[in-house]
TORPA-4810 file (N, C-alpha, C, O; in nm, 3 decimals):
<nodes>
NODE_1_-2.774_0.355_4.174_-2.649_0.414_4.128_-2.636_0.399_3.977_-2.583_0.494_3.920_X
NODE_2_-2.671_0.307_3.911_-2.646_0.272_3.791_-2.734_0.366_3.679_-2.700_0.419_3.573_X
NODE_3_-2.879_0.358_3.761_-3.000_0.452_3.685_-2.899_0.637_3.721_-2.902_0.714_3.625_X
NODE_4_-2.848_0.672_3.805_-2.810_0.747_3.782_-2.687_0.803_3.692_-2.646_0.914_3.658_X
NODE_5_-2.655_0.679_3.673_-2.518_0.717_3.589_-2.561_0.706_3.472_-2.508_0.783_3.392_X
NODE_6_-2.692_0.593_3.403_-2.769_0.605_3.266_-2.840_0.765_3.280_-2.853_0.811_3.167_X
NODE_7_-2.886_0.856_3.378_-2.929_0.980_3.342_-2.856_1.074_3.318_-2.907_1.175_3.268_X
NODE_8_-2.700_1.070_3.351_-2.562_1.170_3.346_-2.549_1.137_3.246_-2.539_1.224_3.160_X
NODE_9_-2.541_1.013_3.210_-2.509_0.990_3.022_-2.602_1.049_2.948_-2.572_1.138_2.868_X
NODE_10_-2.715_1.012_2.963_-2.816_1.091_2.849_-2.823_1.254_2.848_-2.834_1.325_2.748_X
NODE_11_-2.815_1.288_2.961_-2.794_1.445_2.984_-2.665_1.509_2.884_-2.673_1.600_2.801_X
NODE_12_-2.524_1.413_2.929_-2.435_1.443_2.828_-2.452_1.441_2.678_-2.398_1.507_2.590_X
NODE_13_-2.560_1.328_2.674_-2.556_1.316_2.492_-2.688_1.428_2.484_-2.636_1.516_2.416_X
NODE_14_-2.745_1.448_2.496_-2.836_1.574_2.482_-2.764_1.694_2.459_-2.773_1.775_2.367_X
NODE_15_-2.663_1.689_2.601_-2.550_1.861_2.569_-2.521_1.851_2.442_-2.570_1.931_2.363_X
NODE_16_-2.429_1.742_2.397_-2.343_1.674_2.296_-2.432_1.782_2.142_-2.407_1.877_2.067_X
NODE_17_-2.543_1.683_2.171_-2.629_1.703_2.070_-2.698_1.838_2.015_-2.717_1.887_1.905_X
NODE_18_-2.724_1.870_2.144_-2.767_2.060_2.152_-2.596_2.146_2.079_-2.612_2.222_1.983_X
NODE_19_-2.491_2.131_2.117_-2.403_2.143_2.059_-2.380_2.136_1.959_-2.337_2.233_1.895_X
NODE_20_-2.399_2.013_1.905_-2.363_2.001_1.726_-2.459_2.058_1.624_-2.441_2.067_1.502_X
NODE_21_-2.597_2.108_1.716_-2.687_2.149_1.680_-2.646_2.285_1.667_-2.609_2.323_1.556_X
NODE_22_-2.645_2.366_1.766_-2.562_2.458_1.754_-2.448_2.523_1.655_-2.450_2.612_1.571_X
NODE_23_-2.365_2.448_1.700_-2.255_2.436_1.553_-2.289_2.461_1.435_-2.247_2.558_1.371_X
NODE_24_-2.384_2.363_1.386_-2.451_2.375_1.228_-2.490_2.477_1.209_-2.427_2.531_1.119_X
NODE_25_-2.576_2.543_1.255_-2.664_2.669_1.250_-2.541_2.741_1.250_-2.531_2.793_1.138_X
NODE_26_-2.425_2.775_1.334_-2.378_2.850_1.314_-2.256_2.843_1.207_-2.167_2.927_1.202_X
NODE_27_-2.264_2.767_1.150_-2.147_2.739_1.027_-2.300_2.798_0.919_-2.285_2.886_0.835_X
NODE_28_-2.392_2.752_0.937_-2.491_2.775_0.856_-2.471_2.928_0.842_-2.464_2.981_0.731_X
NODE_29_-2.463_2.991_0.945_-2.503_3.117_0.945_-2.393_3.213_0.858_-2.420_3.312_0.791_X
NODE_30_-2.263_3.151_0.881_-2.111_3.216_0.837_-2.089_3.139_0.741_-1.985_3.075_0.755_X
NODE_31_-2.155_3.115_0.632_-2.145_3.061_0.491_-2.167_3.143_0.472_-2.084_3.232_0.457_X
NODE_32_-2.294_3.160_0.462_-2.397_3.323_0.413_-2.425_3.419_0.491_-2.543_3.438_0.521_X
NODE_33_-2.315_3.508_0.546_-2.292_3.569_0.612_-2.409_3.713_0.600_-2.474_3.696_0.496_X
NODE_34_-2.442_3.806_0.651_-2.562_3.880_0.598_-2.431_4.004_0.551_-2.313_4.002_0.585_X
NODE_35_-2.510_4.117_0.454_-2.458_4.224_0.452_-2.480_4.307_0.557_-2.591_4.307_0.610_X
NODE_36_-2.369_4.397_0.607_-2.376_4.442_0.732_-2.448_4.613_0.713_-2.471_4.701_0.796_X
NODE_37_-2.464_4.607_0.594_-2.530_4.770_0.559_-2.745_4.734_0.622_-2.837_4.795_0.677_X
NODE_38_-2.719_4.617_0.567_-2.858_4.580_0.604_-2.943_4.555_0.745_-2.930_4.444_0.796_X
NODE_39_-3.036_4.660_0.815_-3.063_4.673_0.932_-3.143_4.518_0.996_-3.235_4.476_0.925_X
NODE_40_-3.125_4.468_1.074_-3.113_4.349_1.140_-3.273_4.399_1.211_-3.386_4.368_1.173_X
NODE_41_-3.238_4.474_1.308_-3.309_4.513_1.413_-3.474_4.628_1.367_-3.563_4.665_1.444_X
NODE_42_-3.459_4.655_1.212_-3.567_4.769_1.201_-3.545_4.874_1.228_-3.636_4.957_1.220_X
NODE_43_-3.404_4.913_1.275_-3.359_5.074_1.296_-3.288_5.087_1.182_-3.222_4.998_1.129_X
NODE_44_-3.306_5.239_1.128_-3.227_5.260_0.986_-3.094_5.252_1.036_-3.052_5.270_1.150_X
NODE_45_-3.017_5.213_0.896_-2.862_5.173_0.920_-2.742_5.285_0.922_-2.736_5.369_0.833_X
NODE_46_-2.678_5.281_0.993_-2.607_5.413_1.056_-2.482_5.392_0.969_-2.384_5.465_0.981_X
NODE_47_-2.488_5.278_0.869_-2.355_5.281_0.799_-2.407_5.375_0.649_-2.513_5.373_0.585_X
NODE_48_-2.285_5.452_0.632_-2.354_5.541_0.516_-2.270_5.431_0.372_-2.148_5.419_0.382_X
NODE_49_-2.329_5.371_0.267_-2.327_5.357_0.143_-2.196_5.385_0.042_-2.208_5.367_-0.079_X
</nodes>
C-alpha cells in the first residue's frame, strides 16, 4: 500500500512537472509571438499585406 501511494506521488510530480514545462514554452511562445502574415504550415498566406 505504501509503494503504491510513493508511485501516485511520483506520477503527480511528473504531471506537476510536464505542466510547468508546458507553461514555460508557452509563455515562451507569447512573448514572441510570430507574425501572423507569415505562413506556419508552407502554404502561401491568404492574408493580403
Amino acid at each position: 500500500m505504501y509503494h503504491g501511494f510513493l508511485m501516485r506521488s511520483d506520477a503527480t510530480a511528473r504531471g506537476r512537472l510536464a505542466l510547468a514545462e508546458i507553461g514555460a514554452l508557452l509563455r515562451a511562445k507569447f512573448a514572441h509571438p510570430l507574425r501572423f502574415d507569415v505562413p506556419i504550415t508552407g502554404q502561401p498566406s491568404t492574408v493580403s499585406p
